[in-house]
N, C-alpha and C positions, 0 to 999 in steps of 0.2 A: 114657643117652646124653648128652654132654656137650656143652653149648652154645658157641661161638666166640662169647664176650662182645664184642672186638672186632670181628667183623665187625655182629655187633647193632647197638653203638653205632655205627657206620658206616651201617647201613640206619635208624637212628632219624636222623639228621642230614639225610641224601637225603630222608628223608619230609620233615621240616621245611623244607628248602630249597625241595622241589616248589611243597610248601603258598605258602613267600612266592612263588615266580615266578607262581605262580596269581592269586594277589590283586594281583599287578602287573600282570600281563595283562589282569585283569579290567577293572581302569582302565583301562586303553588303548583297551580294547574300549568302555568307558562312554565315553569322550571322542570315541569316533571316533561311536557312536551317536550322539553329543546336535551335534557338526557337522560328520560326513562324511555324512550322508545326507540326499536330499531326495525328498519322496512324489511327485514330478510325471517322477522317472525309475522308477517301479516298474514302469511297462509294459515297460522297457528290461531286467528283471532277468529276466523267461522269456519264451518264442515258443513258442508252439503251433504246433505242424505237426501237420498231418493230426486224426486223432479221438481220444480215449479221454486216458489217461492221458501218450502221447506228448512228451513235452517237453524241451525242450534251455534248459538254463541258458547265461546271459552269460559269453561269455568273459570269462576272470579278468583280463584287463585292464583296472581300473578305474581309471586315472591321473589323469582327468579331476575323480574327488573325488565323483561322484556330484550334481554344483553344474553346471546352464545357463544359471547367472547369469552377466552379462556384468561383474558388479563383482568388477573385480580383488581385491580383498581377500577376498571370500567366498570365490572361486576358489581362493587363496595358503590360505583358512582350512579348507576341505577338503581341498585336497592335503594337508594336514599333518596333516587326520585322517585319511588314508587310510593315510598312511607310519606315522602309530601305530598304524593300525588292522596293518597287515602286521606290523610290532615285535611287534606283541601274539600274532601267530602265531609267530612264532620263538620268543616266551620261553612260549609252552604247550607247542610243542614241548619246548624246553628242559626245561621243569618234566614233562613225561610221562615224561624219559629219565630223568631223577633220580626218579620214582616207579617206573618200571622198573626203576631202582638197586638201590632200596632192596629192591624184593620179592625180588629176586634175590640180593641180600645175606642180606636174611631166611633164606633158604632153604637157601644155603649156610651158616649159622649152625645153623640148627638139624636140617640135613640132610633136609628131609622138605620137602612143599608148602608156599607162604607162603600161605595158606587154611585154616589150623586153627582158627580162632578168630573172634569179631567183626571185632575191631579190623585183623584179615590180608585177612577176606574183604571190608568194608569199604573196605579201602585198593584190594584187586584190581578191586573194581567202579569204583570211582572209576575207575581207570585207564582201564578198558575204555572209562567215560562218555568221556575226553575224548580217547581212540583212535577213539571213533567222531567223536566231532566234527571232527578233525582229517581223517578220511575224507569226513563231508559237505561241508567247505570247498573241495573237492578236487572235487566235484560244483556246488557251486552255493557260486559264491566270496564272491556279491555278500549272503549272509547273514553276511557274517562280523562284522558289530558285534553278533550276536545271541550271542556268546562271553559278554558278563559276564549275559545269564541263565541261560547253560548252566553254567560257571563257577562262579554262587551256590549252589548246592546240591552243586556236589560240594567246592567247599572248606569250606562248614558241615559235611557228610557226613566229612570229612578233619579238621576241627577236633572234631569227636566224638569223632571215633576215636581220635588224639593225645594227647585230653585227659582225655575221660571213656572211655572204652573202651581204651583201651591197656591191653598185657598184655604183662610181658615176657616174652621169648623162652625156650620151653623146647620138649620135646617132647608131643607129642600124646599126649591120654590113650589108654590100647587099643583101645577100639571103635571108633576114630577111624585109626586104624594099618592103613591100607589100601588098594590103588591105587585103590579107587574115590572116595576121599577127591579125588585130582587128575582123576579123571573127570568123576564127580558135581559138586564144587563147584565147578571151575573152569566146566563148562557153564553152570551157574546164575548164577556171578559174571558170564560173560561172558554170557546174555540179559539179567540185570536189569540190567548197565549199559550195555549200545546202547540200552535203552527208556528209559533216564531223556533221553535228548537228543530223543524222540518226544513224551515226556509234554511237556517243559519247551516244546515247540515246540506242541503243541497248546493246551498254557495263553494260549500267545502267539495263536495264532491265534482263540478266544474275545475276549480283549481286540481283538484288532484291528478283528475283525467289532462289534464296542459302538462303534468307533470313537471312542473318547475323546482328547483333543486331541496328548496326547505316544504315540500309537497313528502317530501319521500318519509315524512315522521306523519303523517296523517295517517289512518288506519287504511284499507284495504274498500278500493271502489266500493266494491258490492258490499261492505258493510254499511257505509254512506246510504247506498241507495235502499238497503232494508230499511233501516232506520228512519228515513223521513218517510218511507213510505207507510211504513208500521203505525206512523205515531200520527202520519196525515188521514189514515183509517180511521182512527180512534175522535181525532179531533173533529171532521168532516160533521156528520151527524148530529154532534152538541154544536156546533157551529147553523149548521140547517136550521135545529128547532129555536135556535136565539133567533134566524129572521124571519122563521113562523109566529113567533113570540109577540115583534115586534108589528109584524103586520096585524095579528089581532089585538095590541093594544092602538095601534093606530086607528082602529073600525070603531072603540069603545071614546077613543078620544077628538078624534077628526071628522068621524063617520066615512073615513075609507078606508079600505087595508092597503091600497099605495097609490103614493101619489109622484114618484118619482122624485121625491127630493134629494140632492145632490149625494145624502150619507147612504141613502135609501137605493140609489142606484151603484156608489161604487159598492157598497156590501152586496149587492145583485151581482155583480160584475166577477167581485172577487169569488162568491158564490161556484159560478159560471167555471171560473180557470181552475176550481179545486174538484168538480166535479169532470173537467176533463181530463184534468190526470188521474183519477182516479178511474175512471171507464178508458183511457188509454191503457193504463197499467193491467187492469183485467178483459179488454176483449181486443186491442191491438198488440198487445204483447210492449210495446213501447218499455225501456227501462234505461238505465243507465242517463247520457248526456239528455237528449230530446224531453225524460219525465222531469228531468233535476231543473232543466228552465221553465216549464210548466210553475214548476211549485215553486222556483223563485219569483215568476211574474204572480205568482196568488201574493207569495208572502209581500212582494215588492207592493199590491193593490192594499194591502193590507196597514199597511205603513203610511201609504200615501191618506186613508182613508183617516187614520187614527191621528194625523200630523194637519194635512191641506186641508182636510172638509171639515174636522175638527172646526179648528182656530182661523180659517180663513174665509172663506165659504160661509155664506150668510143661507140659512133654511131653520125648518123645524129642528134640526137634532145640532144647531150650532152653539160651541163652548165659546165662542169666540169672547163674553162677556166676563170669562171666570178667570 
């Protein structure tokens, strides 16, 4: 099968382009952090109604700057972190359409799923990461200077890939020649990256609770702990049917549905730690510090999964080659 080198080269550029609007954004996001926010409107960022989990985020009107100081220049010096702080969502936007570009170029290039490889499945997660975050701003607008922690790991994760895990474009080897290749992997890519903006929020949410002195521009606990728990819901489920997925393409290809190979048992594992914070959170009541390590040791197995078992760790599902 023959590859469309030019549309490759096309999808390699879009990649790179994303990468720099990312690291633009991130700044933006860094400067609207350090002075569009202040900890003495954090009451103003959720309202409790009624019991339980119920909660309604601040309307996305934040014009004000996040500043109820009366000194006009602080005031002038947050509105202007607030207008970068919004620039920094158009140009993530921006940068998610050119990473949508590119996969899509990919794919027409090599006629088959952009998912065959590290360096594809890699890039797909990313995407997903900051599709979802783009979803949570959209719920609770007033986290939005928490883009350049979300941001740092998937453009390190995108600078891996680009640099050290790149692979040019060709077609997938046979065993790999399958529709459940866009079934399977796509579901996987798209759980492990809605969870990566859970874990990076629950990180955040540990520091904040230690309360350390540059902690005090981080939004308000419990909005941390809605928010990973909101988006580890959502994510959980598409996550479940990617190793339902994998287990009946294993029956079709191995003739077992598991065999406990290495990638095969940490995704069981990571499995495991997302499904107990998630039954911690609705039948122990568990919330705050105790759920937030919960879902950093998932996000942590997740990492370990997509990094060590990957590329090191010799089994069935090893890149080690690519």
């Amino acid at each position: 099968m023959d590859v469309n080198e030019t549309l490759s080269s096309y999808s390699d550029w879009c990649y790179g382009i994303a990468v720099g609007a990312y690291v633009v954004a991130m700044l933006f996001y860094l400067y609207e952090q350090a002075f569009g926010y202040r900890e003495r409107r954090a009451a103003k960022e959720l309202v409790a109604v009624g019991a339980g989990d119920t909660l309604v985020a601040e309307p996305a009107d934040d014009s004000d700057g996040f500043d109820d100081s009366d000194d006009p220049d602080s005031r002038s010096r947050t509105a202007r972190a607030v207008r970068i702080g919004k620039l920094a969502v158009s140009l993530t936007t921006f940068g998610a359409l050119l990473h949508f570009g590119s996969l899509v170029l990919r794919a027409l290039a090599t006629s088959r799923a952009p998912w065959g490889n590290m360096y594809e499945f890699g890039a797909t997660l990313c995407l997903v990461a900051v599709g979802t975050w783009l979803v949570v701003l959209r719920k609770y607008p007033t986290v939005r200077h928490l883009g350049v922690w979300v941001l740092l790991p998937v453009i390190v994760l995108m600078f891996l890939g680009g640099v050290v895990l790149y692979t040019t474009a060709a077609p997938v080897q046979p065993a790999l020649q399958s529709y459940w290749l866009v079934i399977h992997v796509f579901a996987i890519a798209l759980g492990s990256g809605m969870v990566l903006v859970p874990g990076v929020v629950s990180v955040l949410y540990l520091l904040k609770v230690r309360k350390p002195e540059w902690a005090t521009r981080l939004p308000a606990a419990d909005v941390l702990d809605q928010v990973a728990y909101r988006t580890t819901v959502f994510a959980f489920p598409i996550y479940t049917a990617g190793v339902i997925f994998g287990a009946i393409w294993a029956e079709q290809s191995w003739g077992r549905f598991w065999g406990w190979d290495p990638k095969e048992t940490v995704a069981f594992i990571a499995w495991v730690v997302y499904a107990a914070y998630l039954h911690s959170r609705a039948t122990a009541g568990w919330r705050g510090g105790r759920a937030a390590v919960i879902n950093v040791v998932g996000f942590a197995a997740m990492i370990f999964n997509l990094f060590f078992i990957n590329l090191v760790t010799a089994g069935l599902h090893s890149y080690a080659g690519v």
